[in-house]
C-alpha positions in Angstrom: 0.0 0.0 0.0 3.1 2.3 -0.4 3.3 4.7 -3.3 6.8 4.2 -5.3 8.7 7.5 -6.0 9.3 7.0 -10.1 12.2 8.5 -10.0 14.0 6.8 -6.8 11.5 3.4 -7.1 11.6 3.8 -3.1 8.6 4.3 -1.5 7.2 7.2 0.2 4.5 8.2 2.9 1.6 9.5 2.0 -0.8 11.9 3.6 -3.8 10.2 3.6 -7.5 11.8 4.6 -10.4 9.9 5.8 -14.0 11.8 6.3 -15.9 9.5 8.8 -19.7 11.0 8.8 -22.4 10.6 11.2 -24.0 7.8 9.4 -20.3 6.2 9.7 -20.4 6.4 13.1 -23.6 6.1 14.7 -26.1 3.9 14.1 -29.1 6.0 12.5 -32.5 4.7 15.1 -30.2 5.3 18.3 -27.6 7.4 17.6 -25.5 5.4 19.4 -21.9 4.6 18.2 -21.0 2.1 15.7 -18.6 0.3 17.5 -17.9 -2.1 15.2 -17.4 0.6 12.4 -15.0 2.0 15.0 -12.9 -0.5 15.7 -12.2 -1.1 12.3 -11.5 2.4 11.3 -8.8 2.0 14.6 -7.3 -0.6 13.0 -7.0 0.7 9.5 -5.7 3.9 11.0 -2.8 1.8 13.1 -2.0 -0.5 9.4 -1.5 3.1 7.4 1.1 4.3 10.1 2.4 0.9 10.1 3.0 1.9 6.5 4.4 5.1 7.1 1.7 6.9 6.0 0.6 10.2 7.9 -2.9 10.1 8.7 -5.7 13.1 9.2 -8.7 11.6 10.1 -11.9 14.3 10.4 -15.0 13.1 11.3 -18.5 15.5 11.1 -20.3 12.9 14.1 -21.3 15.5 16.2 -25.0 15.8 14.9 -25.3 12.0 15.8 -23.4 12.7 19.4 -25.8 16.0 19.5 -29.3 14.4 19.1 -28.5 11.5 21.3 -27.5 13.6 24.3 -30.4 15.7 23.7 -32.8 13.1 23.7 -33.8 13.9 20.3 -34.8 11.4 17.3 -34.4 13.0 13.9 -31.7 15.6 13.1 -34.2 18.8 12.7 -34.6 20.2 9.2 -34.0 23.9 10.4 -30.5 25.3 10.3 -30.7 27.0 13.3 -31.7 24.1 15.7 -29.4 21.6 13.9 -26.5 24.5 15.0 -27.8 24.2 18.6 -27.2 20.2 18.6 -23.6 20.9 16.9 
């Protein structure tokens, strides 16, 4: 999973992004986390460094985290109340 340097033919770390959503991470009835989903993004994380790769990992859960300490079911349709559960 490295990328060769055509020149050299050695390889070379990459920087390497990964976007985990709220859907990613919490389960959509309960809002409660995806532990399984988790655990294998952990995992992939730890390989890539392995690797030598650099990692950023950004995730946009905090809707999902949001309505579930709030006691709320759906993610609300209006901007401004979907900014208050951020």
């Amino acid at each position: 999973m490295s990328h060769k340097n055509p020149r050299t033919g050695k390889s070379q770390s990459l920087t390497i992004v990964i976007k985990l959503g709220t859907s990613s991470i919490c389960d959509e009835e309960t809002n409660l986390p995806l532990l399984s989903n988790l655990s294998l993004m952990v995992e992939t994380v730890v390989k890539l460094r392995s690797l030598g790769h650099r990692i950023v990992l950004v995730t946009s859960g905090a809707i999902g985290v949001g309505l579930r300490r709030l006691n709320r079911d759906k993610k609300p349709k209006k901007l401004s109340e979907t900014q208050v559960i951020r």
